[in-house]
N, C-alpha and C positions, 0 to 999 in steps of 0.2 A: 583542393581535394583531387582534383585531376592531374594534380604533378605527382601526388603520392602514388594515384594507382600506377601513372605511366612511369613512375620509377619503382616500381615495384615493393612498394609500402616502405621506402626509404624513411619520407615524413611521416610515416603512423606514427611513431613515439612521441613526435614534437606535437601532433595534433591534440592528439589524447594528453598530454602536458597539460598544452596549453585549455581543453575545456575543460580538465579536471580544475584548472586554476580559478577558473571563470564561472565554477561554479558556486553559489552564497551559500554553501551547509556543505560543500566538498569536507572539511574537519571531521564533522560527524555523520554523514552518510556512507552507507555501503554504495558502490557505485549503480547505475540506472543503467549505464554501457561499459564496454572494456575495450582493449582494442582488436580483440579478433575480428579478421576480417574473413567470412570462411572459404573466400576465393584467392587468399593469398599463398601461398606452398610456403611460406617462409614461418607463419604462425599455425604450427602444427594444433590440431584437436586434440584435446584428453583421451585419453584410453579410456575407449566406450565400456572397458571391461570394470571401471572403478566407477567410484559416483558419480554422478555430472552435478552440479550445483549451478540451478537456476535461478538467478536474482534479477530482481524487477521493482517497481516503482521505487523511490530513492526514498520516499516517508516509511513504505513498509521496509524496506531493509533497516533504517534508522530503530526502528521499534524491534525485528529479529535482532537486532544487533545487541539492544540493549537487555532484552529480554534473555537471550540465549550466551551472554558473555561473549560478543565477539568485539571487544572494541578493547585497544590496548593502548601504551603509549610510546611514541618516538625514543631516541635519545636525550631530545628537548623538549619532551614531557607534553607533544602535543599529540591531543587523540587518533589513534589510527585504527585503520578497519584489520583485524585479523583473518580474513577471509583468505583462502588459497585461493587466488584466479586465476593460478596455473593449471588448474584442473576444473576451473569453471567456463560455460558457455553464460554469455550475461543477455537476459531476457529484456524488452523494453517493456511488455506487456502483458496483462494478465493471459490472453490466446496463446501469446509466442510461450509461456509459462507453459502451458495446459497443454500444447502441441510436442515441448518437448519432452515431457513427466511420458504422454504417449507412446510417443514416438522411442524413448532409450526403458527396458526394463531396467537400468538401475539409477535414472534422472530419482534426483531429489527437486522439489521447487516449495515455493508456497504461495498464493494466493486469497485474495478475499474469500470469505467464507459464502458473502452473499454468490459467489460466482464458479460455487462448488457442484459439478454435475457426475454423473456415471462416470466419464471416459477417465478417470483418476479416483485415488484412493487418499482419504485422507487421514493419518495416523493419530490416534491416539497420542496425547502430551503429558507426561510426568512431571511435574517441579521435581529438582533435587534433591532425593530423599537424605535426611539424616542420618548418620553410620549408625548401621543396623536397621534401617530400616526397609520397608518394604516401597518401592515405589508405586506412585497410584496412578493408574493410566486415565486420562478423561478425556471423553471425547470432543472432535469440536463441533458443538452445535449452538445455536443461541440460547438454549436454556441456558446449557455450562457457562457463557459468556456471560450471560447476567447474573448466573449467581455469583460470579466471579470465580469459581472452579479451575475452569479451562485456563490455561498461562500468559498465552498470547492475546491480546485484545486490543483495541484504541476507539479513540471516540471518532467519531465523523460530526466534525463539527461546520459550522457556517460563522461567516462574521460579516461586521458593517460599521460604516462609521456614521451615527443619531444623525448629525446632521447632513447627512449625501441621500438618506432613506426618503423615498416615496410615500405617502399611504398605503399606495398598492401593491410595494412590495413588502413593507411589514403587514399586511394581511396576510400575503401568501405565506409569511413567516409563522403569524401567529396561525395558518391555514394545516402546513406543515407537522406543527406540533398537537392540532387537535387530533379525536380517534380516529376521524378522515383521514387524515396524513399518515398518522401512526398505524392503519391498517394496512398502507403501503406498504412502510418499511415492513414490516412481517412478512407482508407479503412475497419481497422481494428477499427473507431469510434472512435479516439484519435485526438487531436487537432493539425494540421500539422502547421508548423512555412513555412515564406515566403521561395519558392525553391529558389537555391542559383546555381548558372551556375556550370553545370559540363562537364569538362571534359575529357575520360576516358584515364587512363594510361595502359601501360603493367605491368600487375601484375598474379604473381603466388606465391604459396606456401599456409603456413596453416596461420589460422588467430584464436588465442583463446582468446573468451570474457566472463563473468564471472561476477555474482551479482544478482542482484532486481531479485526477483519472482515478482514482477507485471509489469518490462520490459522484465523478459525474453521474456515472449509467441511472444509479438511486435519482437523482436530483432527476433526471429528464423522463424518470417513472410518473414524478409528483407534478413536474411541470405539467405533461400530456393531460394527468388528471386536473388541475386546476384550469387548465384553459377550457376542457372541457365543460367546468362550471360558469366562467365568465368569458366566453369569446371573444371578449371587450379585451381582453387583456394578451401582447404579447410577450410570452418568456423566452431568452436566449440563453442558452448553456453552452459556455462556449471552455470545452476541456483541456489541462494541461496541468498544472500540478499544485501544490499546495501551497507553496512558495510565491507563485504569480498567481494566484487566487486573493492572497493575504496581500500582497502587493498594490493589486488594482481595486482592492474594496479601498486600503489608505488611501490611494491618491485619485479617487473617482471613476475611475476604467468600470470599476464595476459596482452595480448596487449591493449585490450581496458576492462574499468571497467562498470558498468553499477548501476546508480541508480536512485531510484525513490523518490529522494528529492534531496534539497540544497546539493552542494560539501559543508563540514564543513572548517573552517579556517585551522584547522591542516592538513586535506589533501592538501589541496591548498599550503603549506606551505612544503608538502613532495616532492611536483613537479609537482603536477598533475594538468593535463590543461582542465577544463572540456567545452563541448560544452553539447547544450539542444537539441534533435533531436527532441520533441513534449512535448505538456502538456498534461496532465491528470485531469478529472474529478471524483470525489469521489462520488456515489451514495447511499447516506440512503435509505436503501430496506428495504421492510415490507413483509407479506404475501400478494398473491394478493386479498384474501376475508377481509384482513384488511380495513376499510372504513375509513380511515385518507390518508387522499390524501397531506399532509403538515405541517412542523415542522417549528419552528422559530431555532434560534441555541440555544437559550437559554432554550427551551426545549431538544432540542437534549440534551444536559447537565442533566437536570435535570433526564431523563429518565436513564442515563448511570451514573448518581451519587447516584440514588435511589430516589430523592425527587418525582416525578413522576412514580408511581406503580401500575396505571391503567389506557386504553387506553382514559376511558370516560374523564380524567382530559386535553385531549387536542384536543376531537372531537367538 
C-alpha cells in the first residue's frame, strides 16, 4: 500500500483487482469499497451537481441489488453488478452513509432502517406499477416491513452449529426470542417476530458471537440487557460481516454467528442451524432539503445505473 501511494496510485487497479478477487460473494455483491482514493488528483470525484450513490455493507447492497434490478450478466453469462461507480463515492459504513446523504444535497444512500434518525430523509418506495397503473408510495417503517408492504426488507438472522452450543448460550437464544428480547428489538425500530415462552436456565460462563455490522449494534442492545440479568455470564460481539459470522459459527470461532441476510445452502449444508431473531427494513435516504419525497424501484435502478442523472427526471 505504501508503494501505491508513493507512486502515485500506480497500483490502485491491481490492489482493488486483486481484493475484489479475494472476495467469497465478489459474483453477487455490490461492492463494500471502490477504488477512490480522495487524496489522489488522478481519481477525480463525481460532479457534486448529479447523484452521488452511496453504497455500504456488501449484504445490503446484495439485497438493493436484487430487489431494485441491478444485477446483470457478463459476456459469459456470469452475474455482475450494474451499478455506475463512475459517479459513485463507496461508503464502508452506515455513519460514512448518513454523513454523506448530509453533507451532498443530491447524495442518494441507503441504510438500516433501525439506524434511521432526523439528519436524513427517508423516501418513500413504490414496486413497479403495472402499465396503467398508478404507483403506491410506502413508507419505510416497521409496520410496512411486517406487513410486508414496504419492498426492501431481510431477515437478521443468527446461526449455530447443535453441537458447538453451550446451555448458556442457547438460553440467551431462547432469551432473545422471548417478549424480553423482542421488546428490544422494537425498541431499537426493527421488526420483532411473535415472543416465544421462556423459560430461564442456570447459566454462566462466556458467550462469543460474531458477524453482520448491521446486527451487531441490535446484538450488543441484547447482550447489555442479558448480562445485566445474569452477571454470571460474559457476552463478546465481536463485528464484521455476515459471511465471517456464518464462517466462525461452522468452524467453532464462534458460539453463535450473526447475519443480515439468508443462511446460504452451503452453510446450511456445514451444520449450521439458523434461527431469525427480527427483520430489517432498508431505507433510501436523501438529503433532508432534497424535495423528492419517493422512488419507484425502477428508478431506484436507474439512478444507481446511471440512466437517471438529474433529480428533476423523477420530481
Amino acid at each position: 500500500m505504501a508503494e501505491a501511494v508513493t507512486n502515485r496510485g500506480t497500483y490502485l487497479p491491481a490492489l482493488a483487482d486483486l481484493a475484489w478477487r479475494i472476495c467469497e460473494e465478489s459474483a453477487w455483491q455490490l461492492p463494500a469499497h471502490n477504488s477512490y482514493i480522495r487524496d489522489t488528483p488522478q481519481l477525480p470525484l463525481p460532479d457534486v451537481t448529479r447523484p452521488i450513490v452511496d453504497l455500504f455493507a456488501a449484504e445490503t447492497g446484495a439485497l438493493i441489488a436484487t430487489v431494485c434490478g441491478l444485477l446483470g450478466e457478463d459476456e459469459e453469462g456470469n452475474e455482475i453488478s450494474l451499478v455506475d461507480e463512475s459517479k459513485a463515492l463507496i461508503a464502508d459504513s452506515t455513519n460514512a452513509v448518513s454523513t454523506n446523504v448530509v453533507s451532498h444535497v443530491n447524495a442518494i444512500g441507503y441504510i438500516s432502517l433501525g439506524s434511521m434518525d432526523a439528519s436524513v430523509k427517508a423516501l418513500k418506495v413504490a414496486r413497479n406499477p403495472e402499465d396503467g397503473a398508478e404507483a403506491v408510495y410506502v413508507e419505510a417503517t416497521p409496520e410496512n416491513v411486517a406487513s410486508g408492504d414496504y419492498a426492501i426488507a431481510r431477515p437478521f438472522n443468527i446461526a449455530y452449529k447443535a453441537d458447538n452450543l453451550s446451555a448458556t448460550a442457547q438460553d440467551f437464544i431462547n432469551w432473545i426470542l422471548s417478549a424480553e428480547g423482542q421488546a428490544i428489538v422494537t425498541a431499537q425500530k426493527y421488526v420483532a417476530k411473535e415472543p416465544a415462552e421462556y423459560q430461564a436456565a442456570p447459566v454462566a460462563g462466556k458467550i462469543v458471537i460474531g458477524g453482520s455490522s448491521s446486527v451487531g449494534p441490535l446484538m450488543q442492545k441484547l447482550e447489555e440487557a442479558y448480562e445485566a440479568l445474569h452477571p454470571e455470564v460474559d457476552i463478546e460481539v465481536q463485528i464484521s460481516d455476515s459471511s465471517t459470522g456464518m464462517r466462525g459459527a461452522a468452524d467453532g470461532s464462534f458460539d453463535i454467528g450473526m447475519a443480515s441476510r439468508e443462511v446460504k445452502a452451503s452453510e446450511l449444508e456445514a451444520g449450521l442451524t439458523p434461527v431469525t431473531i427480527c427483520m430489517d427494513g432498508i431505507a433510501v435516504i436523501v438529503n433532508n432539503d432534497n424535495a423528492v419525497e419517493g422512488l419507484t424501484l425502477a428508478q431506484i435502478r436507474d439512478i444507481f445505473t446511471g440512466e437517471i442523472v438529474d433529480w428533476d427526471e423523477v420530481k
